[in-house]
C-alpha positions in Angstrom: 0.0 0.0 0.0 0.9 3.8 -0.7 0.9 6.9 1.4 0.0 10.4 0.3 -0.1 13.2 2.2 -1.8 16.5 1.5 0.1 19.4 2.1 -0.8 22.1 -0.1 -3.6 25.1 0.6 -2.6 28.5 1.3 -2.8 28.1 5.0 -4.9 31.8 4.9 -6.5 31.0 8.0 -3.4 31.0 9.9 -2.2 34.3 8.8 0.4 36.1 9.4 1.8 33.0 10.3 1.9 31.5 6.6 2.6 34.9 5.1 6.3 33.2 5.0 6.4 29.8 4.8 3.8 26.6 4.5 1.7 26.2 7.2 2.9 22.4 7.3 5.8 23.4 8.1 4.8 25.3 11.4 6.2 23.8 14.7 4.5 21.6 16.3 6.2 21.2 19.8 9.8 20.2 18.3 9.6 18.8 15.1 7.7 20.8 11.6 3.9 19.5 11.4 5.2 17.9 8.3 6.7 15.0 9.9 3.5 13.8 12.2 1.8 12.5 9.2 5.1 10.8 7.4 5.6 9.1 11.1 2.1 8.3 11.3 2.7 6.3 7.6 5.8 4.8 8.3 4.5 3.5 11.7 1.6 1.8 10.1 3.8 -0.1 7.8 3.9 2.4 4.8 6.9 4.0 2.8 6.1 4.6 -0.8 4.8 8.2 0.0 3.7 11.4 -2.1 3.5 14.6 -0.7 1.2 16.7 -2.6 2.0 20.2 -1.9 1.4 24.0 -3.5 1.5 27.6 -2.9 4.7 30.1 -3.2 6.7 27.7 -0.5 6.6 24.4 -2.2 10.3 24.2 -2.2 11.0 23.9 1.6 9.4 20.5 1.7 12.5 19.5 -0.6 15.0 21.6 1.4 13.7 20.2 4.8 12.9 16.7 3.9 15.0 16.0 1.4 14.7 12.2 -0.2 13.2 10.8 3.7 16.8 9.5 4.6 16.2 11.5 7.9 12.7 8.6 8.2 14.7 5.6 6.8 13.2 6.3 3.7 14.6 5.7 0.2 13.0 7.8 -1.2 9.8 10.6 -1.1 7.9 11.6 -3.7 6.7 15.1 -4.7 3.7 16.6 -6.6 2.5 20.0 -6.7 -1.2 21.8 -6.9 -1.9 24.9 -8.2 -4.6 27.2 -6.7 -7.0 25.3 -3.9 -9.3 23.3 -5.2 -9.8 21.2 -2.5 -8.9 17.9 -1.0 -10.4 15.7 -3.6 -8.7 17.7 -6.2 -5.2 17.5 -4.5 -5.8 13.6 -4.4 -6.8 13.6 -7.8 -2.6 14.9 -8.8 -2.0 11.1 -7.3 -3.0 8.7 -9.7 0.1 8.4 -11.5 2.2 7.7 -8.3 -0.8 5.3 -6.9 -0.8 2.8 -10.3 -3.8 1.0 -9.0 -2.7 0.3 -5.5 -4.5 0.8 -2.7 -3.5 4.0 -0.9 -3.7 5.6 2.4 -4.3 9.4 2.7 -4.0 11.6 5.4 -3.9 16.2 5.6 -0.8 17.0 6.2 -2.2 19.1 9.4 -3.5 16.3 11.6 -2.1 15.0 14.4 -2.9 12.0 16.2 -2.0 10.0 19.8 -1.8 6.2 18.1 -1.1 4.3 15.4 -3.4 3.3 12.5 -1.4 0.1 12.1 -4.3 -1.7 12.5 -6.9 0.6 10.4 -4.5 -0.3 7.8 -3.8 -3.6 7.9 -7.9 -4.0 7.7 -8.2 -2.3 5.1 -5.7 -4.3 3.2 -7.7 -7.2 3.8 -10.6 -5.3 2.4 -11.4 -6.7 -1.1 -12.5 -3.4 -2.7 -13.7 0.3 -1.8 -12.6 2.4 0.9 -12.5 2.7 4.8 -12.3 6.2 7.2 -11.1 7.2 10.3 -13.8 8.6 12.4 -13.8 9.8 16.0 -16.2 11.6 18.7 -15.6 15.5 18.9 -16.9 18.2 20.5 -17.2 20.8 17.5 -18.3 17.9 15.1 -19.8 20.9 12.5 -15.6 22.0 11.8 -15.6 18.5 10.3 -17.6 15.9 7.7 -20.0 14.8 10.4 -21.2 10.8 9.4 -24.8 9.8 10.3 -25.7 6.3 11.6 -28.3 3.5 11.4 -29.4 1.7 13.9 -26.9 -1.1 13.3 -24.4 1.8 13.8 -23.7 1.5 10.2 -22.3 5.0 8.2 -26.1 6.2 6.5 -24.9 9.4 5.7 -22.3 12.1 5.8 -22.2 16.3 5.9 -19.6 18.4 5.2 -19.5 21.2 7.6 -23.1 21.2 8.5 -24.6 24.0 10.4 -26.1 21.7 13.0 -24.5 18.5 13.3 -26.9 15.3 13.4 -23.9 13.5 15.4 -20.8 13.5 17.3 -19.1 12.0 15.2 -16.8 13.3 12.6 -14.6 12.1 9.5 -10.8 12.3 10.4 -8.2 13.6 7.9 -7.6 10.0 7.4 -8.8 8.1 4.5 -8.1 4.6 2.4 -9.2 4.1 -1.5 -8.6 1.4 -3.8 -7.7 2.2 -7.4 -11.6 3.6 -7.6 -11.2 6.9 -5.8 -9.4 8.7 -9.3 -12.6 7.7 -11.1 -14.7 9.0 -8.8 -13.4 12.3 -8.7 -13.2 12.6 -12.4 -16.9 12.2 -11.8 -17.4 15.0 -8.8 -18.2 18.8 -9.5 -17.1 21.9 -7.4 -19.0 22.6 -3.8 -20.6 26.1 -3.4 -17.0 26.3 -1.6 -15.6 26.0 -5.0 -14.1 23.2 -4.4 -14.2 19.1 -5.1 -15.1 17.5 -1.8 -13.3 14.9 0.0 -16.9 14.0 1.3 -18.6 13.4 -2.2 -15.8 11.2 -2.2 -16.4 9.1 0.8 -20.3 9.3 -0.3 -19.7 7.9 -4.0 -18.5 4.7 -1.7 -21.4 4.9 1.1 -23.6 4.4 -2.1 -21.6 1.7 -3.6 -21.8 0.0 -0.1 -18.3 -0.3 -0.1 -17.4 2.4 2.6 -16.1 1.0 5.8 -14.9 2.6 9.0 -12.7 2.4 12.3 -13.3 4.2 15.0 -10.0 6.2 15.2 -7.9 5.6 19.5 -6.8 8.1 21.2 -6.5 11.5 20.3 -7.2 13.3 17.6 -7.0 17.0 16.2 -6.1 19.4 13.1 -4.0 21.8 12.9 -5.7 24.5 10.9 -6.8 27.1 13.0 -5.2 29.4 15.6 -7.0 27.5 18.3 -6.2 24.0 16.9 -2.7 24.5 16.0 -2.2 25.4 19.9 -3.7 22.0 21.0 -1.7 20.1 18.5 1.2 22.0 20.1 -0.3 21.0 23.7 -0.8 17.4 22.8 2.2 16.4 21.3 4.4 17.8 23.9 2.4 15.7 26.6 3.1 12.7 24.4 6.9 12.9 23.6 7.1 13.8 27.4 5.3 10.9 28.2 7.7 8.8 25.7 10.3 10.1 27.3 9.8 9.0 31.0 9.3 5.8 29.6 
């Protein structure tokens, strides 16, 4: 299986900060936000990985990471997306680099507590569609917010609804077979302007081949003033907690 990582976006909601640089490359207690997601892929068994980035800093992803040596990597690959057209559309600039494997994709701004090793390793078992990462949050509405039967199986899911019908939302975390490109030739721009990561997931909840884990531990993004100071909070607690071990 492959990993991508979507980096790009303008990061405008975290100006000044971004007026410089890329927001994934921000701090995040010691190490740029950059690496949490590459660790998160290479602790769940994956290192073929694509970083999908844009904007006027693309270039210091190469200077800082290099070719992965630093991760034990080979090698990483780069692609690069002009403009924002959204997450869909970023994971669109993958096929090439994907070649009909199943891939596993996470933002390049979240930041979690545990591993997905298992997630993954379910998914490759899976014989065809794709699986998310869900979890129970407080401001659900920031999020995709998924809908359940009464079996607790997905019936529906929201992107940034005014009033959320659950707790729960979709994580930056997702898993596609060979599928997802097709799909998104197939999707159409939001009133955000933008192809949805959501229509996505949906295109598979009506294909009934849309599974999901409920995501451990913690979870959060990093894309907001408020957000980016809880990552900040949360990893520290967890490499001091590392380190007294």
């Amino acid at each position: 299986m492959k990993g991508v990582i979507l980096a790009g976006g303008l990061g405008k909601r975290l100006y000044p900060l971004t007026k410089i640089t890329n927001k994934h490359l921000l701090p995040i207690y010691n190490k740029p936000m950059i690496y949490y997601p590459i660790e998160t892929l290479i602790d769940a068994g994956i290192k073929d990985i694509l970083i999908v980035t844009g904007g006027n800093h693309a270039g210091e992803f190469l200077r800082l990471l290099g070719n992965g040596k630093q991760f034990g990597l080979k090698h990483i690959n780069y692609t690069y997306q002009e403009g924002e057209g959204g997450i869909a559309q970023a994971l669109g600039l993958a096929r090439h680099f994907a070649d009909n494997d199943k891939i596993t994709v996470i933002l390049g701004d979240n930041i979690i507590e545990k591993s997905i090793k298992k997630a993954v390793a379910d998914f490759k078992k899976q014989p065809k569609g794709a699986k998310i990462l869900i979890k129970k949050v407080p401001d659900p509405e920031r999020f995709g917010v998924v809908e359940f039967d009464e079996k607790m199986r997905i019936s529906g899911i929201t992107e940034k609804p005014k009033h959320a019908k659950s707790d729960y939302s979709v994580t930056g975390i997702y898993m596609y077979d060979k599928d997802v490109f097709d799909i998104i030739d197939t999707l159409k721009p939001s009133k955000r302007g933008e192809l949805e990561i959501t229509d996505v997931n949906n295109a598979y909840l009506r294909s009934k081949t849309l599974t999901y884990n409920m995501l451990e531990g913690w979870w959060t993004d990093s894309g907001t003033f408020e957000s980016l100071l809880r990552a900040n909070t949360l990893a520290a607690k967890k490499d001091k907690r590392r380190a007294q071990k």
